[in-house]
C-alpha positions in Angstrom: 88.5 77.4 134.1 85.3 79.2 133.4 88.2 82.4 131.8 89.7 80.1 129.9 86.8 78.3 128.2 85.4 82.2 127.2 88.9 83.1 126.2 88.9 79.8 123.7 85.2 80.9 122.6 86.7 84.6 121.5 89.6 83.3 119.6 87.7 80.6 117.7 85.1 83.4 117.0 87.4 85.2 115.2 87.0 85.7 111.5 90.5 84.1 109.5 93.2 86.8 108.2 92.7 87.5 104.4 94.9 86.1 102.0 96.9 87.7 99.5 97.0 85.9 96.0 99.3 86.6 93.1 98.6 86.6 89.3 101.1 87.7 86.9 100.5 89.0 83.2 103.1 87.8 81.0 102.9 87.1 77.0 99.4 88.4 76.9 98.5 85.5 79.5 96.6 85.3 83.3 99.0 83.2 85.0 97.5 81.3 86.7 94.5 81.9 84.1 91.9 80.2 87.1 92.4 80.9 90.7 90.2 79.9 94.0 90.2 82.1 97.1 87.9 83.0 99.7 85.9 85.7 99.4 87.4 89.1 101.2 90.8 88.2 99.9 93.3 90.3 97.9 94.9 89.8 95.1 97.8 91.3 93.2 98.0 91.4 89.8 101.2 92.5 88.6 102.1 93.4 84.6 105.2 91.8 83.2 104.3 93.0 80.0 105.6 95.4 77.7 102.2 97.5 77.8 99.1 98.1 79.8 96.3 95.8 80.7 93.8 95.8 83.1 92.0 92.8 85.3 88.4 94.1 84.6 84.8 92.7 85.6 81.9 92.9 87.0 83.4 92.3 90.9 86.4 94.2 90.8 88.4 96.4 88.2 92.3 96.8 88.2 92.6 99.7 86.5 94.8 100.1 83.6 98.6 98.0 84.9 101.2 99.8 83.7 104.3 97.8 82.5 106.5 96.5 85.5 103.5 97.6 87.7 100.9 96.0 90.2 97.3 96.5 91.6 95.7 95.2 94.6 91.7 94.0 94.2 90.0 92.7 97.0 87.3 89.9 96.2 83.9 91.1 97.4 81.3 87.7 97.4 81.4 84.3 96.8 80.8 83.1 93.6 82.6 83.1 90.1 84.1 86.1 88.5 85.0 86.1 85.6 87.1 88.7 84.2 89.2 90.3 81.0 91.9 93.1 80.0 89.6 95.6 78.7 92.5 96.8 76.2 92.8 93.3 75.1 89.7 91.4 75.1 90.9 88.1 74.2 92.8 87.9 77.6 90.2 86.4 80.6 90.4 84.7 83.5 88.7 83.8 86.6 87.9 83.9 90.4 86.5 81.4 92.0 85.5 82.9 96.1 84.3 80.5 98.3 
């Protein structure tokens, strides 16, 4: 009894797998433009765009996306982030860790 009681104990202890989330460019857009994850988590932003962009801020930075291409970011903190493509300014979006 006493083994199973610290066997429950380890496996509640255990931290949650991180998610992976997905935001697509399309039409100069963040879709979805506002997204809420916890913090550690990934997420892929993938270019359906005929031209570059990035997914740059202060927490993370894509890179420039390529067209038909994807990166992988990993969320650092809770908090909000709020980013941009830095070759097209007028695109933002934001993060939301928890």
């Amino acid at each position: 009894m006493k083994f199973l009681l610290a066997a429950l104990l380890v496996v509640s202890a255990l931290p949650a797998a991180a998610a992976n989330h997905s935001v697509s460019i399309k039409g100069m857009k963040f879709s979805p433009a506002s997204l809420t994850v916890a913090a550690g988590d990934t997420i892929t932003f993938s270019n359906g765009d005929a031209m570059p962009h990035t997914a740059s801020g202060p927490a993370f930075d894509t890179g420039n996306i390529a067209p038909g291409s994807s990166k992988k970011v990993t969320v650092p903190a809770a908090g909000t982030h709020a980013y941009k493509c830095k070759l097209h300014p007028s695109m933002k979006g934001s993060v939301t860790a928890r």
